[in-house]
C-alpha positions in Angstrom: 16.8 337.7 64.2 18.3 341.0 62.2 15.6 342.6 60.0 17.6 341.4 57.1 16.5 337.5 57.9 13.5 338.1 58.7 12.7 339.4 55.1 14.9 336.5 53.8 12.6 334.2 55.6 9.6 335.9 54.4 10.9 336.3 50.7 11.4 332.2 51.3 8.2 331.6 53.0 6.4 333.6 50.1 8.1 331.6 47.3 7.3 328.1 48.6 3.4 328.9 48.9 3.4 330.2 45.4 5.1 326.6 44.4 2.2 324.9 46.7 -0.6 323.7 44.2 -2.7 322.6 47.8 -3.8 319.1 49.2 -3.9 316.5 46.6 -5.9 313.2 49.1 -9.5 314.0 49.6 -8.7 313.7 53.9 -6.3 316.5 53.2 -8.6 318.8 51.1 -11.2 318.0 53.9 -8.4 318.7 56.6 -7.2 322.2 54.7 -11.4 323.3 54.6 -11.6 323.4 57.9 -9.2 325.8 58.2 -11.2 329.1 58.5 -13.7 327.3 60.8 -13.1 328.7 64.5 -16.9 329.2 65.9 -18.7 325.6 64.5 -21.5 327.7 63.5 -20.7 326.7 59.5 -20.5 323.4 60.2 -24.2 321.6 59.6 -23.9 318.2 61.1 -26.0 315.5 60.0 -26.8 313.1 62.9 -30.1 310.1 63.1 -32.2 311.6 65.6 -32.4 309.4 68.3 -34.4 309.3 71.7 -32.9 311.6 74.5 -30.8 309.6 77.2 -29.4 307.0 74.7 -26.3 305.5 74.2 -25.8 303.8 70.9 -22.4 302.8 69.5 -22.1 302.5 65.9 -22.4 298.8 66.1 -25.6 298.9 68.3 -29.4 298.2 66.8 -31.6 301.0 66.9 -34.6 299.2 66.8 -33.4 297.2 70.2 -33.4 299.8 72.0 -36.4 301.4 70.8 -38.1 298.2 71.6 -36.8 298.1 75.1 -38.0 301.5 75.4 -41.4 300.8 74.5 -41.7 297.8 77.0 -40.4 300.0 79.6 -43.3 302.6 78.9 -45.6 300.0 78.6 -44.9 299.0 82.5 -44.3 302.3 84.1 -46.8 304.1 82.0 -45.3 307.9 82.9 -47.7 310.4 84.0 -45.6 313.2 82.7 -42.5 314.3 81.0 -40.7 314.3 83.7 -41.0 310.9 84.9 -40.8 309.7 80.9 -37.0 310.8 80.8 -36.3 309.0 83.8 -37.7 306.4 81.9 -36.0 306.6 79.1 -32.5 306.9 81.1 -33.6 303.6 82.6 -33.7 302.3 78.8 -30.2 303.4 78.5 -28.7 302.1 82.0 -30.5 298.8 81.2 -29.7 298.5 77.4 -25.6 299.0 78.2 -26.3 296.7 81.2 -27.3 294.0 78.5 -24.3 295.1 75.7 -21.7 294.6 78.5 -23.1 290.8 79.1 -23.5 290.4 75.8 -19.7 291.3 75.4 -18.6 289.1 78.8 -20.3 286.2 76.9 -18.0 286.4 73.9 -15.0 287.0 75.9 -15.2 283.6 77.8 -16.8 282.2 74.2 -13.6 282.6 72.8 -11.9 280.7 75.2 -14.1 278.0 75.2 -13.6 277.7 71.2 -10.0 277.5 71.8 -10.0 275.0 74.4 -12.5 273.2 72.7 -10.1 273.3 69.1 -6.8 272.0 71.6 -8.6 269.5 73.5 -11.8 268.0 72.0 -12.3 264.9 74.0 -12.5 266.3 77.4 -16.3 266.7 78.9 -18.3 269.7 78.3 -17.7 270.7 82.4 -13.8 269.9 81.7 -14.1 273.1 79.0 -16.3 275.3 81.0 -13.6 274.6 83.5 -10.4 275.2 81.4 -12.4 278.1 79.4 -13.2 280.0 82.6 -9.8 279.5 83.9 -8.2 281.2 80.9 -10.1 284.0 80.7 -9.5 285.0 84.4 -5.8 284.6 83.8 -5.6 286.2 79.5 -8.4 288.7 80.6 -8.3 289.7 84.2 -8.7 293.4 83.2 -11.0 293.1 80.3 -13.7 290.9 82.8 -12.9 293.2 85.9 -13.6 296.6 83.6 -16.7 294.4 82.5 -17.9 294.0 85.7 -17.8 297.6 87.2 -19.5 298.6 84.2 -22.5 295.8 85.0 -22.5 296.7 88.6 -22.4 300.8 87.6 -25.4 300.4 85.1 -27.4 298.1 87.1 -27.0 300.0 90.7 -28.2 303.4 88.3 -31.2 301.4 87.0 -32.3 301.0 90.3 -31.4 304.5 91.7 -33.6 305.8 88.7 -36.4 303.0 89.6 -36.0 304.4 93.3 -36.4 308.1 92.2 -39.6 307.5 89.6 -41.5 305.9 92.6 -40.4 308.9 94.9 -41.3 311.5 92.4 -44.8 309.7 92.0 -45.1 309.7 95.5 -44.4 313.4 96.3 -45.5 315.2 92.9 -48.7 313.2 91.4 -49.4 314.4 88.4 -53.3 314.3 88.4 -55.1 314.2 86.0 -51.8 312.8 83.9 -50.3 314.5 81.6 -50.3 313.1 77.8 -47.0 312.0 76.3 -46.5 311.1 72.9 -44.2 308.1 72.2 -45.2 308.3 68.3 -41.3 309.4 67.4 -40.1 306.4 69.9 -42.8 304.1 68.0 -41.8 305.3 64.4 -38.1 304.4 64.7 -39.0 300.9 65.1 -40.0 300.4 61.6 -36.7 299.8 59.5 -36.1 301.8 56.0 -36.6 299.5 52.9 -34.5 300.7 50.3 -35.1 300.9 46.6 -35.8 297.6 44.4 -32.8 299.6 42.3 -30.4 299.7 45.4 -31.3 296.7 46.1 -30.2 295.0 43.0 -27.1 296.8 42.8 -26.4 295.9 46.7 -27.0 292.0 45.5 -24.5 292.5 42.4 -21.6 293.8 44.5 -22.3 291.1 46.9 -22.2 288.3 44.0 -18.7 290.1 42.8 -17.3 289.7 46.5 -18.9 285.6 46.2 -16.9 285.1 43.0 -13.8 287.3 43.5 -12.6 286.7 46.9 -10.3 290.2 46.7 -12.8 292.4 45.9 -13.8 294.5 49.3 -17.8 295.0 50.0 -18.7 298.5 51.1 -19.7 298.6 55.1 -23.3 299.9 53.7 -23.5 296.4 51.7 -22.3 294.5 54.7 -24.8 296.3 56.9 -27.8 295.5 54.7 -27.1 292.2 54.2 -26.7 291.8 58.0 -30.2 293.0 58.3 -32.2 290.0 58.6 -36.0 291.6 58.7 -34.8 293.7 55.6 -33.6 290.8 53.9 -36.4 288.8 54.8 -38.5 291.2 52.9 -36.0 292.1 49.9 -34.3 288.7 49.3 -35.7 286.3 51.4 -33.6 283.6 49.6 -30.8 284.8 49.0 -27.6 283.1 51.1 -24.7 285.5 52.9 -24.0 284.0 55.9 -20.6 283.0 54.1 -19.6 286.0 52.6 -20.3 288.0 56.2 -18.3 285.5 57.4 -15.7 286.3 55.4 -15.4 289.7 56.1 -16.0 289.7 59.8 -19.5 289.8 60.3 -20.4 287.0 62.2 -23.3 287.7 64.5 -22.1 288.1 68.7 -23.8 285.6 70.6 -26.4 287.0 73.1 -26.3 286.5 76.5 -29.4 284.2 78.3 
């Protein structure tokens, strides 16, 4: 390019920003702020603090794995820090061990509820049958990833089992060193919120009851899933419907 066009492109460039009045959509604005960042340092990021070695999805219960956690300190009652985050990674082996059955379960769930909708008068074995037999020919993939991830999470439960039992064996700790589980223990107990919130949580969910097109906020959705919350707040109060409606049916565990 001549000196002449690139001025003319510049002289261009210069008079469309001025006509620019910025991003209008909130995701834009947010987009066009994070223009200057480069390092991260600016950036504050607000996260739950969680124990170390977890492995929570957003549609995971804290308090379940906090629970399992507890149970597992209960039986191998570390002697020291060390062996208490090999611990806690056997939580986390162990806890996606039981998601990934939980998930299998509702995989070959679904194909028992269709076979079960096509064909309701054969025998209960007849839709185990015809349920398993679709799934390994819809889903081969989907049960196959499944199962590597089972296999993967239970053969590192044991390596970690294997390697707590060595390091006891080779490094006693003596006398034992104290651990404090109180930030484990604490996370247990669920937030309650306001009597305030609560009402207005209850009012949105009565709107979404009487106008079917009216959309609940996820924060709604999640505290009326909360059944020990709601036991406390609104013990009587009936939603199974409306999280019904939007999705929210509970996934059934696995035995």
């Amino acid at each position: 390019m001549t000196d002449e066009q690139k001025n003319r492109r510049a002289a261009l460039a210069r008079e469309n920003g001025r006509k620019s009045r910025g991003p209008i959509s909130p995701l834009g604005k947010y987009a066009s702020s994070m223009n200057a960042i480069t390092t991260g340092k600016q950036i504050k990021v607000h996260k739950e603090v969680l124990p170390e070695c977890d492995t929570l999805y957003s549609t995971d219960e804290r308090e379940s794995f906090v629970r399992l956690h507890l149970k597992h300190l209960r039986q191998y009652k570390p002697h020291a820090e060390c062996e208490h985050a090999i611990v806690r990674q056997m939580t986390t082996e162990l806890f996606d061990y039981q998601r990934a059955c939980d998930v299998e379960t509702l995989a070959v769930q679904r194909n028992l509820d269709s076979v079960l909708r096509e064909h309701p008068e054969v025998s209960v074995a007849e839709q185990l049958l015809q349920g398993f037999h679709r799934a390994a020919t819809s889903e081969d993939k989907t049960h196959r990833f499944i199962e590597r991830k089972k296999k993967g999470h239970l053969s590192a439960y044991n390596s970690l089992q294997r390697n707590l039992i060595q390091l006891r064996k080779n490094f006693p700790m003596q006398p034992p060193e104290p651990i404090d589980i109180s930030a484990d223990s604490n996370m247990i107990e669920p937030i309650i919120p306001s009597p305030e919130a609560v009402t207005e949580m209850l009012d949105m969910a009565d709107q979404a009851k009487n106008e079917p097109e009216f959309a609940l906020p996820a924060y709604v959705l999640n505290f009326l899933e909360n059944e020990y919350v709601m036991a406390i707040v609104a013990p009587a109060y009936e939603c199974e419907e409306l999280l019904a409606r939007f999705g929210r049916t509970r996934v059934p565990k696995a035995a």
